[in-house]
VMD Tcl script that draws the C-alpha trace (Angstrom):
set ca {
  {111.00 148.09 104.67}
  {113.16 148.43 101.30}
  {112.37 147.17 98.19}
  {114.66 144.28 97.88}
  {113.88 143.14 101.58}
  {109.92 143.27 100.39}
  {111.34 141.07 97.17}
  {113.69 138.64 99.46}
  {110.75 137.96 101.84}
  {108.20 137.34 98.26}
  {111.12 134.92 97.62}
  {111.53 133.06 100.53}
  {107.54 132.69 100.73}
  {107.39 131.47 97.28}
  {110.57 129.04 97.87}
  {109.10 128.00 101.04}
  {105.29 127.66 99.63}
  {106.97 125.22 96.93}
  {108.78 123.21 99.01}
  {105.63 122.51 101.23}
  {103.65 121.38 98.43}
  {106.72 119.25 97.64}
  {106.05 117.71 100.62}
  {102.31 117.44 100.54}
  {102.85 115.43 97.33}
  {105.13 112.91 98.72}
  {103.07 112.63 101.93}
  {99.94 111.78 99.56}
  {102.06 108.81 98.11}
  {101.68 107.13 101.86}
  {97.73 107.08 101.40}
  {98.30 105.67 97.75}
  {100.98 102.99 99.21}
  {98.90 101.99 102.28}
  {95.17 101.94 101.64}
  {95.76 99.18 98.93}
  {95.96 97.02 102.57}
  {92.97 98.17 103.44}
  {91.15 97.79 100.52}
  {92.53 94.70 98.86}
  {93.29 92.65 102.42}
  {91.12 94.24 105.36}
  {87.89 94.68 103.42}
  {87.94 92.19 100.49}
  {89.41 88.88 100.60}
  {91.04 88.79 104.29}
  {87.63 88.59 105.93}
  {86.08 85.67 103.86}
  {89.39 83.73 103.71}
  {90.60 83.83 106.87}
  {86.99 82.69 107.46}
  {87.22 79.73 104.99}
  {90.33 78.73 106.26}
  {89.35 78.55 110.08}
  {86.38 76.75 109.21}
  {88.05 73.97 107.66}
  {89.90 73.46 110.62}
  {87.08 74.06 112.61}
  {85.56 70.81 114.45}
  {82.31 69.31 114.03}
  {80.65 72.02 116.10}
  {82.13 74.60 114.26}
  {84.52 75.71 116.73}
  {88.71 76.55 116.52}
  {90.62 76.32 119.50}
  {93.80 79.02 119.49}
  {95.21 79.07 122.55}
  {92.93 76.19 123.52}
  {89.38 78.65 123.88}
  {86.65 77.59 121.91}
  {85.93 80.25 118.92}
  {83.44 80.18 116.56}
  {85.04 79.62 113.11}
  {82.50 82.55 111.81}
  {84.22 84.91 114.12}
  {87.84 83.91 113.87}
  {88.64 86.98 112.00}
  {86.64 89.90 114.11}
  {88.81 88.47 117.17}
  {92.09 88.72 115.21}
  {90.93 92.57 114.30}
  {90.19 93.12 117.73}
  {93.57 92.17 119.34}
  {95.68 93.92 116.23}
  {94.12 96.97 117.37}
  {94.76 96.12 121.23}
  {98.85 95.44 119.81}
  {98.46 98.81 117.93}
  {97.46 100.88 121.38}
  {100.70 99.59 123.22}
  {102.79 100.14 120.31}
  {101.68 103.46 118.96}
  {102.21 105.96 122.11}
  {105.93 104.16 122.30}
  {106.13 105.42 118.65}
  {104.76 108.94 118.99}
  {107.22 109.59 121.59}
  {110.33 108.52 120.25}
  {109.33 110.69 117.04}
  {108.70 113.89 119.09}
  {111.85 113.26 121.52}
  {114.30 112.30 117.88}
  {112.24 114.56 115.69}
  {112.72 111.20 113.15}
  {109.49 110.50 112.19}
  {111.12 109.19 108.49}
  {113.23 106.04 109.88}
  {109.89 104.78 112.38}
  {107.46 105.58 109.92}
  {109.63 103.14 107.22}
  {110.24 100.42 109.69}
  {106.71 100.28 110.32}
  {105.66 100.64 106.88}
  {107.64 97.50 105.82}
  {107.29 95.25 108.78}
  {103.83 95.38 107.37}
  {104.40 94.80 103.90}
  {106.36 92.00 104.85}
  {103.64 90.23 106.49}
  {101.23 91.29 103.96}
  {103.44 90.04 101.37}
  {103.76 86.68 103.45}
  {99.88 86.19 103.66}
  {100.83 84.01 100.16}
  {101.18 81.05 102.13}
  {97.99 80.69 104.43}
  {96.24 78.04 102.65}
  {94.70 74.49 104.23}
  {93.85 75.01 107.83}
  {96.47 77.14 108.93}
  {94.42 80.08 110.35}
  {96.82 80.58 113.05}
  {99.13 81.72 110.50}
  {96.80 84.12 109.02}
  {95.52 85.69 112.69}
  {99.38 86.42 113.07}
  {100.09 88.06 109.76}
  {96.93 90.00 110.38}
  {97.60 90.97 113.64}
  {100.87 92.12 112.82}
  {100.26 94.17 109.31}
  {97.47 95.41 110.70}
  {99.38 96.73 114.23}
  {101.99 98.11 111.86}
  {99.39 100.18 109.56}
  {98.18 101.72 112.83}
  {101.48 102.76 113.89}
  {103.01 103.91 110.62}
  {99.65 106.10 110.56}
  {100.32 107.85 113.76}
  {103.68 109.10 112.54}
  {101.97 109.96 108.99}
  {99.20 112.00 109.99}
  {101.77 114.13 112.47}
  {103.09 115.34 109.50}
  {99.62 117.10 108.51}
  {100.24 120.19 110.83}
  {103.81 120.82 109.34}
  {103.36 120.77 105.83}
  {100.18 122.32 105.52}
  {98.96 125.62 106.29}
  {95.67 125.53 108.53}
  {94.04 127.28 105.73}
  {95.18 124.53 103.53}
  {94.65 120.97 105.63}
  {90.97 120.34 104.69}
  {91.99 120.12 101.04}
  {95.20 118.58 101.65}
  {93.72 115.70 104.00}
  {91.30 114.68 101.56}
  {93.71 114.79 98.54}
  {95.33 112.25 100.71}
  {92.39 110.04 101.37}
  {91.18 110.48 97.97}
  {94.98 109.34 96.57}
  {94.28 106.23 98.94}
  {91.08 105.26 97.26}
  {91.93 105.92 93.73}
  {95.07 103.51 94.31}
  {93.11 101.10 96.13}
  {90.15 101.50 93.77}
  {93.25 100.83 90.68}
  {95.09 97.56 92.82}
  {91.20 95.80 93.03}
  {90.41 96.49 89.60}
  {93.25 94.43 88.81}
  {92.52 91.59 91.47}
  {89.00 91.31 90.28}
  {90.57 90.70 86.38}
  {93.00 88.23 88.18}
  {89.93 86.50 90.45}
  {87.26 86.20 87.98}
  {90.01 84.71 85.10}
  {92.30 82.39 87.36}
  {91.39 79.69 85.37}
  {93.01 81.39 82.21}
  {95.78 82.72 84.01}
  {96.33 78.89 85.14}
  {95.93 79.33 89.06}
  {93.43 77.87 91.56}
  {90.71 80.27 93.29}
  {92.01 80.22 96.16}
  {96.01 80.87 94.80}
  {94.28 83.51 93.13}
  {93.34 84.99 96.41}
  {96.73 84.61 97.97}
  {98.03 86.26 94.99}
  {96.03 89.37 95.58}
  {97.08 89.54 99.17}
  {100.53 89.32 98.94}
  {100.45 91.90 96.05}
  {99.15 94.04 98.34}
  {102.10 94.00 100.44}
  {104.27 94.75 97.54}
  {102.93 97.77 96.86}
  {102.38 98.98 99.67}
  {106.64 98.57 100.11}
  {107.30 100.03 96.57}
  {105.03 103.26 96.72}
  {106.87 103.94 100.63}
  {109.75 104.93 98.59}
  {108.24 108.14 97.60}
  {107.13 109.75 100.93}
  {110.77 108.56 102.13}
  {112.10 110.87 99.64}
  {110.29 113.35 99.64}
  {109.43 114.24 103.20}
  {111.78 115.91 105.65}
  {112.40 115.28 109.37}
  {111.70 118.31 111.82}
  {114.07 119.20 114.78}
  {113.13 117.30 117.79}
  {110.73 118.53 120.32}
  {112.30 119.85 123.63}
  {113.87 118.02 126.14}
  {110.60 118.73 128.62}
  {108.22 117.76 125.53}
  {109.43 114.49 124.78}
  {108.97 111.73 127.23}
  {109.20 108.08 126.69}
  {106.23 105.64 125.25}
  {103.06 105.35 127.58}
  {105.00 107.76 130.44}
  {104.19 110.38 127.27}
  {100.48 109.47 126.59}
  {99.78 109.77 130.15}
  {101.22 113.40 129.94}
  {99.80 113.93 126.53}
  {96.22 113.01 127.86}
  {97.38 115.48 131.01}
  {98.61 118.29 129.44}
  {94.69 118.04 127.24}
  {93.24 118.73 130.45}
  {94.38 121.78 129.55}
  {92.34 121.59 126.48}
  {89.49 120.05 127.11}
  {87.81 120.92 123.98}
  {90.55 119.00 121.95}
  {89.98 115.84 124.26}
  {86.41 116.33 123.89}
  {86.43 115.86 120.36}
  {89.12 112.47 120.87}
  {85.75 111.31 122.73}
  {83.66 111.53 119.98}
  {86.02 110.56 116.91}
  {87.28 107.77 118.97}
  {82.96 106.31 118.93}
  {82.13 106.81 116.06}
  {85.10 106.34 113.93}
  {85.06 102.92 115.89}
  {81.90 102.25 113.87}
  {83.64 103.33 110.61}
  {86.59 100.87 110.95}
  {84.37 97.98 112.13}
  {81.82 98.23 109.00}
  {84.87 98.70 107.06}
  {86.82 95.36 107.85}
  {83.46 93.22 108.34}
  {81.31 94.33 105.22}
  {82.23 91.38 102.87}
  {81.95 88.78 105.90}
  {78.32 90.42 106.24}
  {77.99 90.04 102.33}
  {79.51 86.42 101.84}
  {78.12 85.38 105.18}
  {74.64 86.44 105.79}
  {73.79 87.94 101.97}
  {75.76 84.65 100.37}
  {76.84 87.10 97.63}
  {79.96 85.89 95.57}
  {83.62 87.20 95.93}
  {83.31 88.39 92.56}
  {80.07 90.58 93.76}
  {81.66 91.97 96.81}
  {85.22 93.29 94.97}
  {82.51 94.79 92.61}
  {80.70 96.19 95.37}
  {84.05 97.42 97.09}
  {85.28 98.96 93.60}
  {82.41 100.82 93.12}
  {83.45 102.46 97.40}
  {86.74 103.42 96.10}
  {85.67 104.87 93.13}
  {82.89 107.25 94.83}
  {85.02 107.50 97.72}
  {87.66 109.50 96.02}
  {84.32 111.36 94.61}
  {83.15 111.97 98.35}
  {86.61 112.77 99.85}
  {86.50 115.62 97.76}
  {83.43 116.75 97.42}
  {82.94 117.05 101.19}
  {86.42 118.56 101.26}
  {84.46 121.09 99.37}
  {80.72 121.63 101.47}
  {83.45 121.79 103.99}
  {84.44 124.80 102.75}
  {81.44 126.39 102.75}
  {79.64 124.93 105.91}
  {82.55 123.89 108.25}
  {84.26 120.46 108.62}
  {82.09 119.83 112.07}
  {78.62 120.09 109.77}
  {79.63 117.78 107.50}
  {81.21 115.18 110.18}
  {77.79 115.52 111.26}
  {75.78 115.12 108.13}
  {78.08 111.98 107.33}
  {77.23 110.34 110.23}
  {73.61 110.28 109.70}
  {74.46 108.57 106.39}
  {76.11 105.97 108.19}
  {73.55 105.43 110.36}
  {70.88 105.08 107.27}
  {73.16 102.95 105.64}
  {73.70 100.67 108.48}
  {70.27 100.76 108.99}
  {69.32 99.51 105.26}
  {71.66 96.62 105.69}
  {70.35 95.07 108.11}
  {66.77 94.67 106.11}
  {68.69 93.83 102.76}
  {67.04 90.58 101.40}
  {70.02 87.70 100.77}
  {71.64 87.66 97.30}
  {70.06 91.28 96.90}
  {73.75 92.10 94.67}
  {71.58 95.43 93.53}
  {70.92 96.84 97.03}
  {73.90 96.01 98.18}
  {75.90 97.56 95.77}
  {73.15 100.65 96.64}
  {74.79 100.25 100.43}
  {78.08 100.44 98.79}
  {77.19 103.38 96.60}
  {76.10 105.20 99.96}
  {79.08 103.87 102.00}
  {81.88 105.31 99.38}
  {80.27 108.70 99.02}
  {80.75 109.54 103.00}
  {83.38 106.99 103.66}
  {86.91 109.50 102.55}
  {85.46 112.33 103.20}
  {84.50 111.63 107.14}
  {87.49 109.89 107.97}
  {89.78 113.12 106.25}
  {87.80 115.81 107.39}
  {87.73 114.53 110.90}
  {92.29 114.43 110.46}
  {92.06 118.22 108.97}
  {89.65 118.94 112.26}
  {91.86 117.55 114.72}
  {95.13 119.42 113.43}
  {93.53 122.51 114.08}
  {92.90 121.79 118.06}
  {97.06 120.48 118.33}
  {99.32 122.99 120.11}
  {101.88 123.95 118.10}
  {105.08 121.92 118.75}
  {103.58 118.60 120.00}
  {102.30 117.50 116.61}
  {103.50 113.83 116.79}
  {102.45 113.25 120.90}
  {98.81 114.59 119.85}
  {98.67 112.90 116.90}
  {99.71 109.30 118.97}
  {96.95 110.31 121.20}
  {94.72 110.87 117.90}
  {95.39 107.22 116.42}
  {95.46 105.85 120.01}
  {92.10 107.18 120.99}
  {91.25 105.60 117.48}
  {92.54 102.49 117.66}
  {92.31 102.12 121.46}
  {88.52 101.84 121.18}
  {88.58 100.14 117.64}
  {88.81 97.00 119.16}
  {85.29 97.39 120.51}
  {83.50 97.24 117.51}
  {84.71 94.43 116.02}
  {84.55 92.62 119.61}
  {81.04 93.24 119.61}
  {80.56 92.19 116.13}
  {82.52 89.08 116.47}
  {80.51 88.18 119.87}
  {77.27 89.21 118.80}
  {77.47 86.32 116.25}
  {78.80 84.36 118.91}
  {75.85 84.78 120.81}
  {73.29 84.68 118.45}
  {74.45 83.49 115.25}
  {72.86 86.12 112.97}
  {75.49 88.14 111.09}
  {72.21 90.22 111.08}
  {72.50 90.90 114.65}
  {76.00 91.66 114.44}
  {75.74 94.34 111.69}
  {72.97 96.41 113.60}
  {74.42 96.12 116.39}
  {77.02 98.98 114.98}
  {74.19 101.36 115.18}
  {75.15 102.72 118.72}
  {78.81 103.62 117.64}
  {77.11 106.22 114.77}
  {74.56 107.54 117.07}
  {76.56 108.25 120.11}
  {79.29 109.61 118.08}
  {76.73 112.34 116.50}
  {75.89 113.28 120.14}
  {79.34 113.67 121.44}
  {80.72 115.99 118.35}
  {77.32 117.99 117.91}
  {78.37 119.31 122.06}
  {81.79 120.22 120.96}
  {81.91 123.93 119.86}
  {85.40 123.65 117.23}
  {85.80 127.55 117.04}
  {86.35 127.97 120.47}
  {88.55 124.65 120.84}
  {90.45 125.87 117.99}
  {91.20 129.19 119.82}
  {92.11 127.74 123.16}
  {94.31 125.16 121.48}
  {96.37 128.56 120.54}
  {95.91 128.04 116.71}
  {94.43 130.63 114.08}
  {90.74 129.86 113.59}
  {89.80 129.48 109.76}
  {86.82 131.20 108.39}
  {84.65 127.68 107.97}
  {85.24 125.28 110.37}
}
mol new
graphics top color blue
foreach p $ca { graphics top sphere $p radius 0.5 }
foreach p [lrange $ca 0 end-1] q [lrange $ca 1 end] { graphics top cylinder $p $q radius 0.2 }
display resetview
């Protein structure tokens, strides 16, 4: 090979190893526009509000009627979690395959991205008793975060080298908290002062809500830009909506390894997304701690969180994305553990749990996307990646099901929070049995040195 084809090839690397990182910095803009949602609405004020609101229109048993079934006021906002997630499973695979079959991930991922903004942004006006209004906007924002995900995290496998998607995944998570960690700074200035700022508490709340939803519209502008839209799978790779999943979950038959690990992220990260959108019920509820304590306590996750996304992006590294999966989930467990003996208005342990909670929190949920990109056959990043987020979501209604009737049953918040346990502990069993190297190899893929 001549000297200026040697040169021409160093150039097109270079030129092609700059526009990928390009790309991996507008894709880490999604995280930063997104995860102020889950943050500021899902974990912090949606939760107790929604609460607050149903139980003023609650009757004098305590009960709400949607749809004319009795519901306990207290669990109001597990059920409307629940069935967003059920939305989310029949919406996502329809998603995934009209991505792969287009190869325009770019026009689904923005009309998903701002159908949920929108009803973020519209969460401004549930005030009084209208609860019914806030289980809609919730259902639907968080249905369209889901899907908007699926087409996000297909991108992973495209604009990162498999060497590279450890790092990159938890840049991206850790972008998510830091922006998250920024937007809740600013609604805890706003909560604490609304009388200076010459709003009601509970204005002060919608406020931070609908802010939420602006944001998470502005920031979308970037990964619009900056990301590019692949050519479309073939015409025998692309099917249409659930007709694909089924194939999808068909053709992993092939590679069982790949579907084996779906089993055991869909369990535990089940766990993960239930302690994550219940946590400040638990704390307002059952701990009686103040709004002002949990966005304190919630802070102080996003701040270590960006800490633990990428530190564990790093002991990654050195002992292999599965070992630390592992060794985060026995945190979990611990921490779940602790919170169930946590004394009421105990603000220092819980912001101990919180401490805990933030340091594994980025760093298990990105390591466990970097993990999975490695088992996708090449070419059918979006289909896997709808199976990915539907194994996720499809069994993410569970948890908060059985947190919401758990309290139902018993009445103990207690009960409820324990009861999450199972998700952490089964999970650990399931990915311990899966041996990555060898998936990685079957799935057709170059195995990295730690994984």
């Amino acid at each position: 090979m001549g000297t200026d084809t040697v040169r021409a090839q160093g150039q097109d690397d270079h030129d092609a190893a700059a526009e990928r990182r390009r790309e991996q910095h507008g894709w880490y803009f999604y995280d930063w526009a997104c995860s102020v949602y889950s943050t500021s609405v899902l974990t912090v004020f949606m939760g107790p509000y929604l609460t607050s609101v149903a139980e003023s229109a609650a009757d004098a048993d305590g009960f709400v009627h949607p749809l004319g079934i009795p519901v306990r006021a207290g669990s109001f906002f597990a059920y409307s979690v629940s069935a967003s997630v059920i939305l989310a499973v029949l919406v996502m695979p329809l998603a995934g395959a009209a991505a792969d079959r287009t190869g325009r991930k770019k026009p689904l991922l923005a009309a998903s991205a701002y159908l949920g903004a929108a009803a973020t942004t519209g969460m401004f006006f549930l005030d009084g008793d209208r609860y019914l209004l806030g289980g809609l906007l919730l259902i639907v924002a968080n249905a369209s975060v889901a899907v908007s995900m699926v087409l996000y995290n297909a991108y992973l496998p495209q604009i990162a080298a498999p060497e590279e998607r450890d790092a990159v995944s938890s840049r991206g998570w850790a972008f998510g908290y830091a922006s998250g960690g920024l937007v809740l700074l600013l609604n805890l200035v706003l909560f604490t002062a609304h009388d200076s700022f010459g709003v009601s508490e509970s204005t002060a709340v919608r406020i931070c809500l609908a802010s939420a939803g602006l944001w998470w519209g502005a920031f979308t502008l970037v990964p619009l830009k900056r990301l590019r839209d692949r050519a479309a799978a073939p015409a025998d790779a692309a099917g249409h909506g659930w007709r694909q999943l089924a194939a999808t979950f068909k053709d992993m038959r092939r590679h069982p390894l790949t579907l084996a690990f779906l089993l055991a992220y869909l369990v535990y990260n089940d766990g993960i997304q239930t302690v994550i959108s219940q946590a400040s019920v638990y704390g307002s509820e059952e701990l009686e701690l103040s709004q002002s304590t949990l966005i304190v306590a919630v802070l102080l996750v996003q701040v270590l969180a960006v800490v633990g996304a990428l530190g564990m992006g790093r002991l990654a590294a050195v002992y292999g994305a599965k070992r630390t999966i592992l060794g985060s989930l026995v945190a979990w467990t611990v921490t779940i553990g602790a919170g169930f003996f946590l004394p009421a208005g105990s603000s220092a342990g819980f912001f101990v749990l919180a401490a805990g909670i933030g340091l594994v929190l980025g760093g298990s949920q990105a390591l466990s996307r970097s993990l999975f990109s490695h088992l996708v056959p090449r070419g059918k990043e979006a289909e896997y990646f709808s199976a990915y987020e539907t194994s996720d979501r499809g069994m993410s209604w569970l948890g908060p099901l059985l947190f919401g009737l758990t309290y139902q049953l018993t009445g103990s918040y207690r009960d409820a929070i324990i009861s999450l346990v199972v998700f952490f502990v089964i999970g650990f069993a399931l990915l311990a049995r899966v041996p990555v190297r060898r998936a990685v190899e079957e799935a057709g893929n170059p195995v990295p040195d730690r994984i």
